[in-house]
C-alpha positions as CSV (number, residue, x, y, z in Angstrom):
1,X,93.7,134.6,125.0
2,X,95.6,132.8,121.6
3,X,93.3,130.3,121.7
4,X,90.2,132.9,122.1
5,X,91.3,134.6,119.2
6,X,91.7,131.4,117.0
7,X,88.4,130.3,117.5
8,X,86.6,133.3,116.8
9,X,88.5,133.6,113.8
10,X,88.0,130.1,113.0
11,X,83.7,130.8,112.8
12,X,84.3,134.2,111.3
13,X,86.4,132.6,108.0
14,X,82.9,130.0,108.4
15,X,80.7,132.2,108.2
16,X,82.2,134.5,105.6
17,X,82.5,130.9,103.7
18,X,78.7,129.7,103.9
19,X,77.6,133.1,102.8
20,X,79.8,133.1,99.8
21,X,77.8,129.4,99.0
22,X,74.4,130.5,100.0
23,X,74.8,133.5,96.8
24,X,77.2,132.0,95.0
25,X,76.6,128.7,94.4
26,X,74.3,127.3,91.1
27,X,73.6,123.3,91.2
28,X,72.6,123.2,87.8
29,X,72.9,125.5,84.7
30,X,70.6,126.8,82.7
31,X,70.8,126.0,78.9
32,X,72.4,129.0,77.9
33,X,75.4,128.5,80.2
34,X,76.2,125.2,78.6
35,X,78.1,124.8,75.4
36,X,76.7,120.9,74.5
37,X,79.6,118.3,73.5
38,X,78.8,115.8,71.1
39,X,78.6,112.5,72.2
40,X,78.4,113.3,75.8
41,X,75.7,112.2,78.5
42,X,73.9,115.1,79.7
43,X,70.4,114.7,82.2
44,X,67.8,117.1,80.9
45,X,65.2,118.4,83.4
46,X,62.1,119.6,80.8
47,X,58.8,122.5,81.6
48,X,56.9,119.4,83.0
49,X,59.8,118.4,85.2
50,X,60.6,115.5,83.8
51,X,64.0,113.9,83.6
52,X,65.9,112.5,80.6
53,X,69.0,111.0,80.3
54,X,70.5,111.6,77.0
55,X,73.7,111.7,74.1
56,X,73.9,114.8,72.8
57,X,74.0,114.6,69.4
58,X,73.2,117.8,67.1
59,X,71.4,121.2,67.0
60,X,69.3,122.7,64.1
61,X,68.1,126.7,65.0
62,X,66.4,126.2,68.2
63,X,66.2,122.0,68.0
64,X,68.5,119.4,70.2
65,X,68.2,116.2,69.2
66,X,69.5,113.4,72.0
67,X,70.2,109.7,71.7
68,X,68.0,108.4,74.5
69,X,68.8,104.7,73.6
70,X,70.0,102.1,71.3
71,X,67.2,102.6,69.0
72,X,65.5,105.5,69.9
73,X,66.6,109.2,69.3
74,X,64.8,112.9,71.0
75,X,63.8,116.0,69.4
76,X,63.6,118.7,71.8
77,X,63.0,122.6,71.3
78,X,65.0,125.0,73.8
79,X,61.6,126.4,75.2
80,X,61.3,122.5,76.3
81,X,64.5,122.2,78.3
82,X,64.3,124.3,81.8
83,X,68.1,123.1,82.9
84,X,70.3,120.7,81.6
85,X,73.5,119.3,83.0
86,X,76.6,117.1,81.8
87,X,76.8,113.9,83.2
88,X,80.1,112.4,83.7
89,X,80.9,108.8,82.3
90,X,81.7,108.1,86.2
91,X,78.1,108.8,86.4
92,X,76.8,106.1,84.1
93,X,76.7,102.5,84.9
94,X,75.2,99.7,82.8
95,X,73.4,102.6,80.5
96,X,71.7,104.2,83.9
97,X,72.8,107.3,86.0
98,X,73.5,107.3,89.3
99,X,74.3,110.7,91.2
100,X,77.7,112.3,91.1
101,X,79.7,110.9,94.3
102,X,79.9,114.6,96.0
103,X,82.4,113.5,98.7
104,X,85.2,112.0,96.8
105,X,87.5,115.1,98.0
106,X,88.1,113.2,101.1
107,X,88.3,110.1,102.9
108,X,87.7,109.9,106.5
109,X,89.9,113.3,107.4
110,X,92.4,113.0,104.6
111,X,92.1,113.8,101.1
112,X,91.9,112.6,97.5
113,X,93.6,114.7,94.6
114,X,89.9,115.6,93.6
115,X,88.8,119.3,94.8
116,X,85.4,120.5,95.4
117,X,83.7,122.3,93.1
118,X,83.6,126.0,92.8
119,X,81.6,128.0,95.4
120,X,80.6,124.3,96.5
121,X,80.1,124.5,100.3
122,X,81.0,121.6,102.7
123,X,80.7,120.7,106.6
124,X,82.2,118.2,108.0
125,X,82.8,116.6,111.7
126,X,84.6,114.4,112.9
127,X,83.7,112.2,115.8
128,X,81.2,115.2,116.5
129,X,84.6,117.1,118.4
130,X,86.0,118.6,115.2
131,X,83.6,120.6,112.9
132,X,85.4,122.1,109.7
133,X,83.6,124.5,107.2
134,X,85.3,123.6,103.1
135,X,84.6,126.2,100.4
136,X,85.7,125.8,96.7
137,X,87.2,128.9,95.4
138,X,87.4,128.2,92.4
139,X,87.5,124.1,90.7
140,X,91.1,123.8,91.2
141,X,91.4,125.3,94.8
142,X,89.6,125.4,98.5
143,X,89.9,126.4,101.6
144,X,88.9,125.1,105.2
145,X,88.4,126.0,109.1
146,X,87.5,124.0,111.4
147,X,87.3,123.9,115.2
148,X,86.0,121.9,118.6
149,X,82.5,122.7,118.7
150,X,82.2,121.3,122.3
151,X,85.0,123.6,123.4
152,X,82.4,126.3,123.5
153,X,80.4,124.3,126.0
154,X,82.6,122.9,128.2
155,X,86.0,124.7,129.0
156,X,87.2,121.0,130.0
157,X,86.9,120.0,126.0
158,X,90.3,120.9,124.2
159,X,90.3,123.9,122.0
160,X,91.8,122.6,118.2
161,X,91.9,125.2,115.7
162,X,92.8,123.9,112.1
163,X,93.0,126.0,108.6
164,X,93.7,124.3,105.9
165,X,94.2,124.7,102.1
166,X,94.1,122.5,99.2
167,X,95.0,122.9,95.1
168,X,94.0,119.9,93.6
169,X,92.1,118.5,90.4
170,X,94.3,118.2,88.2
171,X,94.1,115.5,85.4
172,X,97.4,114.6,83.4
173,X,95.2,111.5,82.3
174,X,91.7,110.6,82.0
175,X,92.3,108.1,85.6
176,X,95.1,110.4,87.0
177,X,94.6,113.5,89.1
178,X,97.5,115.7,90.9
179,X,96.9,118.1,94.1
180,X,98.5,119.5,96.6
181,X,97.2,119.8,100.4
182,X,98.1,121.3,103.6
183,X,97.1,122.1,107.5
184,X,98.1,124.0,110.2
185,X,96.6,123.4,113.1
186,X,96.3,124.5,116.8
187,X,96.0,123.0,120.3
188,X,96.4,125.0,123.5
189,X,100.4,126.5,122.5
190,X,100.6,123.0,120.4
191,X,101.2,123.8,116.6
192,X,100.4,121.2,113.9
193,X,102.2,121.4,110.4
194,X,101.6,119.2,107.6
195,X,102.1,118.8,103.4
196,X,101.5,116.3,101.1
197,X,101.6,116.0,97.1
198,X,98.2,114.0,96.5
199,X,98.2,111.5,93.4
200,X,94.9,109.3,92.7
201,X,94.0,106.9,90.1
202,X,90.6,106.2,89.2
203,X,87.5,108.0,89.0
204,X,84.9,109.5,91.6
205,X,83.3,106.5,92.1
206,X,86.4,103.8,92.4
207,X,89.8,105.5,93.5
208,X,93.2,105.0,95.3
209,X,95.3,107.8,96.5
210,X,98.9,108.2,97.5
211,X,100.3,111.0,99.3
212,X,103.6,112.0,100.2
213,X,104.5,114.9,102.7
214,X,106.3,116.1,105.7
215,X,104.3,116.7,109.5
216,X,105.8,118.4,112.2
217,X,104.6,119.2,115.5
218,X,106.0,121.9,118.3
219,X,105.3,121.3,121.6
220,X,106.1,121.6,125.7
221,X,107.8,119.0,127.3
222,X,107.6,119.8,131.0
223,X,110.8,119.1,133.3
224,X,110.9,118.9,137.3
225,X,114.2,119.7,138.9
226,X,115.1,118.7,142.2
227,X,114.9,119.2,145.5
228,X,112.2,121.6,145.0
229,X,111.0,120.1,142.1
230,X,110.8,123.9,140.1
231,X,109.1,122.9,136.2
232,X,111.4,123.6,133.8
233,X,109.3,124.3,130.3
234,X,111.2,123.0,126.7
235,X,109.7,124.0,123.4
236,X,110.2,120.7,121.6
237,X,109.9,120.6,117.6
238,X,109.5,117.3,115.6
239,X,109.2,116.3,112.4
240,X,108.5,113.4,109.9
241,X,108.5,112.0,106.7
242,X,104.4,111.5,105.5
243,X,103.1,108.6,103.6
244,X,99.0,108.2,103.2
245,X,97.3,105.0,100.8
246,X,93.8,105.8,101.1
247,X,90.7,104.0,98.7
248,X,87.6,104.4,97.6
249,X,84.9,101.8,96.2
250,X,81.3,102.7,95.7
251,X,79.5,99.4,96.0
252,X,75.7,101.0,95.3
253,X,74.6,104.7,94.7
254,X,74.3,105.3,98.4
255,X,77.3,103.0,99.9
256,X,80.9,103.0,99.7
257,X,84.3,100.7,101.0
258,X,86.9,103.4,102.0
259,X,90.2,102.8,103.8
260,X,92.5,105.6,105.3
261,X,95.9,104.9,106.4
262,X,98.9,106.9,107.5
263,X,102.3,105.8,107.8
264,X,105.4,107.8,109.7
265,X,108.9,107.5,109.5
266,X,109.1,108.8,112.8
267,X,108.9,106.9,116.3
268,X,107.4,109.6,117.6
269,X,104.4,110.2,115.8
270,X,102.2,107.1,115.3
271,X,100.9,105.7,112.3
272,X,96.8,105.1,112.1
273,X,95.2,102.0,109.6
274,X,91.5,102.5,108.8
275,X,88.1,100.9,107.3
276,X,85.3,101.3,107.0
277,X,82.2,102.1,104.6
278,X,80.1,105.6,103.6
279,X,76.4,106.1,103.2
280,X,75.7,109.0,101.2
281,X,73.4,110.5,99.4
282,X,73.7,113.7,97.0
283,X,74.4,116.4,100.0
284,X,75.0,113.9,103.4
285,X,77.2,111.5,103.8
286,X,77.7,109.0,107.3
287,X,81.2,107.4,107.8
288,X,81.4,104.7,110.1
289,X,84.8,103.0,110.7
290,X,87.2,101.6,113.2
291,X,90.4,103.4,113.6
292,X,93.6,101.0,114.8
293,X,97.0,103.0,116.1
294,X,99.7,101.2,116.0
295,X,101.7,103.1,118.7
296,X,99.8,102.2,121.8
297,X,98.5,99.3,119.6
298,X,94.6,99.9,120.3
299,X,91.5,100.1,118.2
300,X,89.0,103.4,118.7
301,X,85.5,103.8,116.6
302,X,85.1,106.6,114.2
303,X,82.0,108.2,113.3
304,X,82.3,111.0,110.5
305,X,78.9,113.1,109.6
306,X,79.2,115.7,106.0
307,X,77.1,118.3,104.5
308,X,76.9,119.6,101.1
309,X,75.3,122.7,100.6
């Protein structure tokens, strides 16, 4: 019945999440939202639909003039401009743009100190058993529930239920963001705890993150006594420290180098290495990777599919 009642809460909180995206969410502003920096990159979609990469550099009345190259320089009028959007410096490379690297929040299943971005919408499975629907409430902050899809199918699947919340994106430098993630997470009457303070240094596109947290698991351990072997059921609780090095490096606009490792301080729980690359485009993303637990000392395949709405 518990695990019933987490899993249809699990797809309500989803739902309720890609509704809020499917009304709330605006890929790019129109001119009037955007107050214009000087001397920043900003990719200009005109009447005519065509795109231009420019540096903003003054207004006069209704005029925007842009710095389209070394040598050449772009008069527009507003009735001209249909959208127009800010282009980080992550986004240029050698003078061109390349799309913004919309999955940098995470790795494989961890995550990076960079958060989604407001009423931004993401799904993500793992392995095709675990399915978890992300939603940005605000820049700074998101949320996430996820459970096993297959569960629903097959009764002889495992039910996991996992929420999970994240505050992160904060930069105390230009290459240094701060965050702060979470999970709680269910598996028949297993529970699954676990913080970490997120650190990364770099920028979407090129990144390393360290995080440093606590896990904790409860669990039964099942006893048999003797001579008529009666089980005997003890609610076992443990706990260790959390350390996660994780990296990013985008080798093209579509293909990425990521590793994902997590490191214990508890014989208990094992500690998992990974690698393995990304090919992504603006909204999907498919993670391929081999997975190598140290515990049992064996190597497993990983398979990781991702959705921005």
């Amino acid at each position: 019945m518990r695990n019933t009642f987490f899993t249809k809460l699990s797809l309500f909180v989803a739902l309720v999440l890609m509704t809020f995206s499917l009304f709330g969410q605006q890929k790019i502003r129109n001119l009037s939202d955007v107050k214009l920096i000087t001397n920043e990159y900003y990719l200009l979609t005109l009447k005519d639909k065509t795109n231009i990469l420019g540096v903003y550099l003054e207004r006069s009345g209704d005029q925007f003039v842009f710095q389209i190259n070394t040598l050449s320089r772009l008069t527009l009028h507003k009735d001209d401009i249909k959208y127009i959007r800010k282009i980080d410096d992550s986004q240029i490379v050698r003078g061109k743009y390349i799309p913004r690297n919309n999955h940098s929040n995470r790795y494989f299943f961890g995550q990076s100190a960079f958060n989604i971005l407001k009423n931004d919408m993401n799904i993500t499975s793992n392995m095709g058993i675990h399915t978890a629907f992300e939603y940005g409430i605000s820049n700074h902050m998101s949320i996430s529930a996820g459970a096993n899809l297959f569960s629903f199918i097959d009764s002889e699947f495992e039910t996991v239920n996992i929420f999970s919340a994240k505050v992160a994106g904060y930069e105390v430098s230009k290459r240094t963001t701060l965050g702060v993630t979470g999970f709680y997470g269910i598996n028949a009457d297993d529970r699954h705890q676990m913080i970490a303070g997120l650190l990364t240094t770099g920028d979407h596109n090129r990144n390393f993150t360290i995080g440093l947290g606590a896990y904790r698991t409860h669990w039964d351990r099942y006893f048999y006594t003797s001579p008529n072997f009666t089980p005997y059921i003890e609610r076992v609780k443990q706990g260790s420290g959390l350390l996660t090095l994780s990296g990013m490096l985008r080798l093209s606009p579509k293909m990425y180098l990521i590793t994902e490792n997590w490191l214990t301080s508890s014989s208990d729980h094992e500690d998992i290495f990974s690698f393995g690359t990304r090919f992504a485009g603006s909204n999907f993303a498919f993670d391929v990777a081999v997975l190598y637990f140290n515990y049992e000392a064996y190597f497993s395949p990983y398979l990781g599919l991702s959705y921005k709405f």
